[in-house]
C-alpha positions, 0 to 999 in steps of 0.5 A: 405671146403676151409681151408681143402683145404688149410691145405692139400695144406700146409701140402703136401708143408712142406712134399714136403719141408722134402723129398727134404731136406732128399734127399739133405742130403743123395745125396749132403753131406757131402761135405769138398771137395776132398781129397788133392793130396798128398804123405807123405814122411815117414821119421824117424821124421815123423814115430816118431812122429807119433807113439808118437801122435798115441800111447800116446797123441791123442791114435789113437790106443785106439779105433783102437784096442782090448782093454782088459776090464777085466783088470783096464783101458783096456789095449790094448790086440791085433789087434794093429790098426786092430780095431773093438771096437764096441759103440752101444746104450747100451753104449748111442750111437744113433746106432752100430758104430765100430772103423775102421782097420787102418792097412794097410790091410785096408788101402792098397788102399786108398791114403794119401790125402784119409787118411788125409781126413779122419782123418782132416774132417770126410769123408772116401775114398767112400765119406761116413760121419764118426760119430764124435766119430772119433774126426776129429773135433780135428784132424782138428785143429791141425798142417797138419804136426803132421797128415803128421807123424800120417800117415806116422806112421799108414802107416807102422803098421804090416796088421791085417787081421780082416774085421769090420762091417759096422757101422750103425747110427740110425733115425735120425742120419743116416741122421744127420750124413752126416751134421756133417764132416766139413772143417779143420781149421789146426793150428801151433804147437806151440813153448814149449816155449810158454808153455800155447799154446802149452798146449791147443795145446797138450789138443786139440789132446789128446781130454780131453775136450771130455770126462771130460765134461757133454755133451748132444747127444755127444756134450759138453754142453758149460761151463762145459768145464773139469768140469767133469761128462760125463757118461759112461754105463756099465752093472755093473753100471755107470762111470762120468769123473773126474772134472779136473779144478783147482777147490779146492775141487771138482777138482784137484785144490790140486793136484800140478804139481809133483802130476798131472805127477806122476799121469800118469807116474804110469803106465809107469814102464815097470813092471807095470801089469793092475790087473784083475777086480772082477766080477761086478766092474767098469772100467774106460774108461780112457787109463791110460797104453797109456796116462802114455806115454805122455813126462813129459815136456808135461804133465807139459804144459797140466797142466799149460793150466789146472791152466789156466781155470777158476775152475768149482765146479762140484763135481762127483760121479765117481762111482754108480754100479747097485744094482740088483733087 
Protein backbone atom coordinates (compact mmCIF):
# COMPACT_ATOMS: atom_id res chain seq x y z
CA UNK A 1 0.00 0.00 0.00
CA UNK A 2 2.75 2.10 0.64
CA UNK A 3 4.24 2.46 -3.01
CA UNK A 4 0.72 3.34 -4.11
CA UNK A 5 0.74 5.89 -1.73
CA UNK A 6 3.90 7.00 -3.06
CA UNK A 7 3.21 6.66 -6.73
CA UNK A 8 -0.05 8.96 -6.06
CA UNK A 9 1.76 11.25 -4.35
CA UNK A 10 4.45 11.54 -7.00
CA UNK A 11 1.92 11.71 -9.89
CA UNK A 12 -0.38 14.71 -8.08
CA UNK A 13 3.39 16.19 -7.77
CA UNK A 14 4.19 16.23 -11.53
CA UNK A 15 0.50 17.18 -12.53
CA UNK A 16 0.81 19.86 -9.81
CA UNK A 17 4.16 20.80 -11.47
CA UNK A 18 2.21 20.88 -15.67
CA UNK A 19 -0.70 22.94 -14.20
CA UNK A 20 1.46 25.69 -12.45
CA UNK A 21 3.82 25.35 -15.63
CA UNK A 22 0.76 26.07 -18.05
CA UNK A 23 -0.75 28.84 -16.09
CA UNK A 24 2.83 30.56 -15.85
CA UNK A 25 2.89 30.06 -19.81
CA UNK A 26 -0.55 31.45 -20.16
CA UNK A 27 -0.54 34.63 -17.46
CA UNK A 28 3.43 35.54 -17.69
CA UNK A 29 4.71 35.38 -21.33
CA UNK A 30 5.25 36.24 -23.54
CA UNK A 31 7.53 39.03 -21.88
CA UNK A 32 10.18 40.93 -24.57
CA UNK A 33 9.32 43.96 -22.64
CA UNK A 34 7.25 46.96 -23.33
CA UNK A 35 6.62 48.62 -26.39
CA UNK A 36 9.29 51.38 -26.66
CA UNK A 37 8.13 54.93 -26.34
CA UNK A 38 8.71 56.31 -29.75
CA UNK A 39 7.15 58.31 -32.82
CA UNK A 40 8.49 57.76 -36.20
CA UNK A 41 9.01 60.83 -38.17
CA UNK A 42 7.67 59.70 -41.90
CA UNK A 43 10.28 61.52 -43.97
CA UNK A 44 10.48 60.94 -47.81
CA UNK A 45 13.69 58.67 -47.09
CA UNK A 46 11.89 56.77 -44.85
CA UNK A 47 8.56 56.29 -46.97
CA UNK A 48 10.98 55.07 -49.70
CA UNK A 49 12.58 52.65 -48.17
CA UNK A 50 10.18 51.56 -46.51
CA UNK A 51 8.07 50.86 -49.31
CA UNK A 52 11.14 49.02 -51.09
CA UNK A 53 11.52 46.52 -47.98
CA UNK A 54 7.99 46.29 -47.75
CA UNK A 55 7.21 45.51 -51.46
CA UNK A 56 10.49 43.84 -52.90
CA UNK A 57 12.79 42.47 -50.04
CA UNK A 58 11.14 41.42 -46.76
CA UNK A 59 7.60 41.66 -48.95
CA UNK A 60 5.78 42.42 -46.05
CA UNK A 61 2.75 42.63 -48.45
CA UNK A 62 3.18 39.05 -49.52
CA UNK A 63 1.13 37.79 -46.73
CA UNK A 64 -0.62 40.89 -45.99
CA UNK A 65 -2.44 40.76 -48.85
CA UNK A 66 -5.13 39.02 -51.41
CA UNK A 67 -2.91 37.18 -53.49
CA UNK A 68 -4.51 35.55 -56.64
CA UNK A 69 -3.25 31.59 -56.88
CA UNK A 70 -4.96 30.99 -59.84
CA UNK A 71 -2.31 32.99 -61.74
CA UNK A 72 1.62 31.60 -61.60
CA UNK A 73 3.16 32.83 -58.49
CA UNK A 74 0.08 34.50 -56.82
CA UNK A 75 0.27 37.97 -57.86
CA UNK A 76 -1.24 40.48 -55.43
CA UNK A 77 -4.91 40.74 -56.50
CA UNK A 78 -6.38 43.30 -53.59
CA UNK A 79 -6.81 44.54 -50.08
CA UNK A 80 -2.96 45.81 -50.20
CA UNK A 81 -1.93 45.55 -46.70
CA UNK A 82 -5.48 44.47 -45.67
CA UNK A 83 -4.53 40.96 -44.96
CA UNK A 84 -6.43 38.10 -44.62
CA UNK A 85 -4.22 35.16 -46.13
CA UNK A 86 -5.25 32.12 -44.13
CA UNK A 87 -2.39 29.00 -43.32
CA UNK A 88 -4.29 26.22 -41.72
CA UNK A 89 -3.43 22.64 -41.06
CA UNK A 90 -4.11 21.67 -44.69
CA UNK A 91 -1.17 23.33 -45.51
CA UNK A 92 0.94 21.89 -42.35
CA UNK A 93 0.26 24.44 -39.78
CA UNK A 94 -0.35 23.44 -36.30
CA UNK A 95 -3.99 25.72 -36.47
CA UNK A 96 -5.80 28.25 -38.58
CA UNK A 97 -3.41 31.51 -38.52
CA UNK A 98 -4.45 34.81 -40.81
CA UNK A 99 -1.99 37.53 -41.71
CA UNK A 100 -3.20 40.58 -39.80
CA UNK A 101 -4.57 44.37 -41.63
CA UNK A 102 -1.62 46.12 -41.53
CA UNK A 103 -3.50 49.24 -42.69
CA UNK A 104 -4.19 51.98 -41.01
CA UNK A 105 -7.92 50.81 -40.40
CA UNK A 106 -6.32 48.34 -38.34
CA UNK A 107 -3.66 49.92 -36.96
CA UNK A 108 -5.24 53.51 -36.46
CA UNK A 109 -4.99 52.96 -32.70
CA UNK A 110 -1.76 51.37 -32.15
CA UNK A 111 1.38 53.31 -31.24
CA UNK A 112 4.76 53.16 -33.53
CA UNK A 113 6.44 51.71 -30.41
CA UNK A 114 3.29 49.11 -30.36
CA UNK A 115 3.98 48.27 -34.29
CA UNK A 116 7.70 48.17 -33.74
CA UNK A 117 7.09 45.49 -31.18
CA UNK A 118 5.30 43.64 -33.18
CA UNK A 119 7.19 43.65 -36.02
CA UNK A 120 11.09 43.08 -34.00
CA UNK A 121 9.85 40.80 -31.10
CA UNK A 122 6.70 38.79 -31.99
CA UNK A 123 4.12 40.62 -29.39
CA UNK A 124 0.96 42.76 -30.42
CA UNK A 125 -0.68 45.75 -28.81
CA UNK A 126 -2.77 43.41 -26.29
CA UNK A 127 0.15 41.88 -25.35
CA UNK A 128 -0.61 38.43 -27.31
CA UNK A 129 2.16 36.05 -29.08
CA UNK A 130 2.47 36.35 -32.82
CA UNK A 131 3.17 32.74 -34.19
CA UNK A 132 6.40 32.99 -35.95
CA UNK A 133 5.11 32.74 -39.73
CA UNK A 134 5.39 36.34 -38.91
CA UNK A 135 9.36 36.39 -39.24
CA UNK A 136 9.73 38.86 -36.10
CA UNK A 137 12.87 36.33 -35.53
CA UNK A 138 14.44 38.19 -38.74
CA UNK A 139 12.94 41.59 -38.33
CA UNK A 140 14.69 41.46 -35.09
CA UNK A 141 18.12 41.50 -36.33
CA UNK A 142 17.90 43.88 -38.98
CA UNK A 143 18.94 47.79 -38.48
CA UNK A 144 15.92 49.59 -36.18
CA UNK A 145 16.16 52.26 -38.96
CA UNK A 146 14.87 49.90 -41.81
CA UNK A 147 11.96 48.94 -39.63
CA UNK A 148 11.56 52.90 -38.46
CA UNK A 149 11.04 53.26 -42.62
CA UNK A 150 8.69 49.94 -42.77
CA UNK A 151 6.46 51.76 -40.41
CA UNK A 152 6.51 54.75 -41.40
CA UNK A 153 5.56 53.04 -45.00
CA UNK A 154 2.65 50.97 -43.65
CA UNK A 155 1.66 54.16 -41.87
CA UNK A 156 0.65 55.72 -44.91
CA UNK A 157 -0.99 52.65 -47.04
CA UNK A 158 -4.75 53.61 -48.16
CA UNK A 159 -7.39 52.00 -45.02
CA UNK A 160 -8.71 48.62 -46.26
CA UNK A 161 -11.54 48.05 -44.52
CA UNK A 162 -11.66 44.11 -43.93
CA UNK A 163 -11.80 42.88 -40.21
CA UNK A 164 -9.87 39.42 -40.04
CA UNK A 165 -10.51 36.68 -37.84
CA UNK A 166 -8.62 35.82 -34.96
CA UNK A 167 -6.15 33.48 -35.75
CA UNK A 168 -6.03 30.14 -33.60
CA UNK A 169 -2.93 27.67 -32.50
CA UNK A 170 -3.87 24.39 -31.81
CA UNK A 171 -2.85 21.82 -28.61
CA UNK A 172 -0.08 22.21 -27.81
CA UNK A 173 0.70 25.08 -29.79
CA UNK A 174 -1.71 27.67 -28.03
CA UNK A 175 0.39 27.11 -25.14
CA UNK A 176 3.78 26.86 -26.98
CA UNK A 177 3.38 29.81 -28.75
CA UNK A 178 3.60 32.26 -25.91
CA UNK A 179 7.21 31.03 -25.40
CA UNK A 180 8.18 31.64 -28.96
CA UNK A 181 8.50 35.96 -29.18
CA UNK A 182 11.96 36.88 -28.25
CA UNK A 183 13.91 39.83 -27.63
CA UNK A 184 15.45 41.83 -30.49
CA UNK A 185 19.00 41.67 -31.46
CA UNK A 186 19.08 44.80 -33.89
CA UNK A 187 22.07 44.79 -36.47
CA UNK A 188 23.68 47.74 -38.75
CA UNK A 189 23.14 47.83 -42.23
CA UNK A 190 26.00 47.25 -43.62
CA UNK A 191 27.94 49.13 -45.98
CA UNK A 192 27.53 48.01 -50.11
CA UNK A 193 30.98 48.12 -50.00
CA UNK A 194 30.95 45.44 -47.77
CA UNK A 195 29.41 43.14 -50.42
CA UNK A 196 29.37 39.72 -48.59
CA UNK A 197 27.77 41.43 -45.22
CA UNK A 198 25.41 43.47 -46.77
CA UNK A 199 24.25 40.20 -48.70
CA UNK A 200 23.59 38.15 -45.71
CA UNK A 201 22.17 41.53 -44.39
CA UNK A 202 19.79 41.77 -47.65
CA UNK A 203 19.03 37.48 -47.26
CA UNK A 204 18.22 37.93 -43.26
CA UNK A 205 15.35 40.45 -44.34
CA UNK A 206 13.83 38.64 -47.60
CA UNK A 207 13.79 35.37 -45.36
CA UNK A 208 15.21 33.08 -48.02
CA UNK A 209 16.59 30.71 -45.43
CA UNK A 210 12.85 30.18 -44.26
CA UNK A 211 11.58 28.36 -47.10
CA UNK A 212 14.65 27.12 -49.06
CA UNK A 213 15.50 24.69 -46.27
CA UNK A 214 13.95 21.29 -44.82
CA UNK A 215 12.63 22.24 -41.67
CA UNK A 216 10.51 20.07 -39.04
CA UNK A 217 7.35 21.68 -37.05
CA UNK A 218 8.65 25.23 -38.61
CA UNK A 219 11.64 25.23 -37.73
CA UNK A 220 14.80 24.97 -40.27
CA UNK A 221 16.41 21.86 -39.40
CA UNK A 222 20.42 22.97 -39.09
CA UNK A 223 22.51 22.17 -41.95
CA UNK A 224 20.29 22.21 -44.46
CA UNK A 225 20.60 25.77 -44.65
CA UNK A 226 19.26 26.76 -48.63
CA UNK A 227 19.56 23.53 -49.36
CA UNK A 228 16.31 23.17 -50.39
CA UNK A 229 13.34 20.81 -49.81
CA UNK A 230 10.58 22.60 -47.69
CA UNK A 231 7.16 21.36 -48.62
CA UNK A 232 4.80 23.18 -49.50
CA UNK A 233 0.89 21.33 -49.69
CA UNK A 234 -1.63 21.94 -52.10
CA UNK A 235 -4.91 19.84 -52.96
CA UNK A 236 -3.25 19.30 -56.36
CA UNK A 237 -0.08 17.84 -55.06
CA UNK A 238 3.15 19.15 -53.41
CA UNK A 239 5.65 22.12 -54.06
CA UNK A 240 9.66 21.75 -52.33
CA UNK A 241 11.79 24.71 -52.67
CA UNK A 242 14.56 25.05 -54.95
CA UNK A 243 18.25 24.02 -53.78
CA UNK A 244 19.83 27.58 -53.93
CA UNK A 245 23.39 26.63 -52.70
CA UNK A 246 26.34 26.70 -55.34
CA UNK A 247 25.97 23.13 -55.48
CA UNK A 248 26.96 21.98 -59.06
CA UNK A 249 24.45 19.76 -59.92
CA UNK A 250 21.85 19.83 -57.34
CA UNK A 251 21.69 23.51 -57.03
CA UNK A 252 22.65 26.66 -59.04
CA UNK A 253 26.13 26.25 -58.92
CA UNK A 254 25.87 26.64 -62.91
CA UNK A 255 23.85 29.56 -63.00
CA UNK A 256 26.26 32.75 -63.30
CA UNK A 257 25.53 36.14 -61.78
CA UNK A 258 24.06 37.42 -64.96
CA UNK A 259 21.85 34.38 -64.91
CA UNK A 260 20.67 34.38 -61.28
CA UNK A 261 19.57 38.53 -61.75
CA UNK A 262 17.89 37.79 -65.19
CA UNK A 263 16.02 35.23 -62.98
CA UNK A 264 14.41 37.84 -61.16
CA UNK A 265 14.27 40.62 -63.14
CA UNK A 266 11.65 38.43 -65.68
CA UNK A 267 8.94 39.58 -64.22
CA UNK A 268 9.92 43.06 -63.93
CA UNK A 269 8.62 44.23 -67.39
CA UNK A 270 5.77 46.36 -66.69
CA UNK A 271 3.93 44.09 -69.55
CA UNK A 272 4.74 41.09 -67.79
CA UNK A 273 0.83 39.38 -67.15
CA UNK A 274 1.04 36.17 -64.39
CA UNK A 275 -0.45 33.43 -67.23
CA UNK A 276 -3.68 31.60 -65.80
CA UNK A 277 -3.09 27.93 -64.37
CA UNK A 278 -4.84 24.67 -65.50
CA UNK A 279 -6.88 23.15 -63.54
CA UNK A 280 -5.06 21.01 -61.10
CA UNK A 281 -1.58 22.20 -61.75
CA UNK A 282 0.83 23.50 -59.29
CA UNK A 283 1.90 26.76 -58.17
CA UNK A 284 4.68 28.05 -56.73
CA UNK A 285 4.53 29.77 -53.53
CA UNK A 286 7.38 31.99 -54.64
CA UNK A 287 6.33 35.98 -54.97
CA UNK A 288 8.34 36.12 -58.16
CA UNK A 289 6.26 39.44 -59.38
CA UNK A 290 7.28 41.24 -55.88
CA UNK A 291 10.92 39.52 -55.40
CA UNK A 292 11.62 40.70 -59.38
CA UNK A 293 11.55 44.49 -57.48
CA UNK A 294 14.68 43.94 -55.67
CA UNK A 295 17.60 46.43 -57.32
CA UNK A 296 20.12 44.76 -59.35
CA UNK A 297 23.07 45.71 -57.39
CA UNK A 298 21.42 43.94 -54.39
CA UNK A 299 20.47 40.92 -55.92
CA UNK A 300 24.46 41.03 -56.99
CA UNK A 301 25.21 40.73 -53.33
CA UNK A 302 22.56 38.22 -52.42
CA UNK A 303 24.31 36.22 -54.96
CA UNK A 304 28.14 36.85 -53.79
CA UNK A 305 26.77 35.85 -49.94
CA UNK A 306 25.08 32.83 -51.99
CA UNK A 307 28.68 31.77 -53.69
CA UNK A 308 29.82 32.30 -50.25
CA UNK A 309 28.20 29.08 -48.30
CA UNK A 310 29.36 25.79 -48.48
CA UNK A 311 27.36 23.86 -51.63
CA UNK A 312 24.58 21.42 -50.30
CA UNK A 313 23.95 18.20 -52.42
CA UNK A 314 20.30 18.07 -52.12
CA UNK A 315 18.70 17.18 -55.26
CA UNK A 316 14.64 18.36 -55.05
CA UNK A 317 11.77 16.98 -56.54
CA UNK A 318 10.11 20.41 -57.08
CA UNK A 319 7.05 18.85 -58.37
CA UNK A 320 4.71 15.70 -57.33
CA UNK A 321 1.00 16.23 -57.93
CA UNK A 322 -1.41 14.06 -56.75
CA UNK A 323 -2.53 11.11 -58.81
CA UNK A 324 -6.17 10.56 -58.12
CA UNK A 325 -7.42 7.40 -56.86
Amino acid sequence: MKIFKITAIAVAALILIVVAAGIYVKTALPDTGPAPDITIERTPVRLERGKYLANHVAVCMDCHSKRDWNLFAGPIAAHFGGGGEKFDQQMGFPGVFYAPNITPYALGEWSDGEIFRAITTGVTKEGRALFPLMAYHRFGQLDQEDIYSIIAYIRELPPVKKDIPRSQADFPVNYLINTMPQKANFTKLPSMQDQLGYGKYLITASGCVDCHSKTDKGSVIKGSEFGGGMEFVSPHGIVRSANITMHKETGIGSWSKQAFIKRFKAYADSSYISPKLQPGELNTPMPWTMYAGIQEADLEAIYAYLASITPIENRVIRLEKKTSK
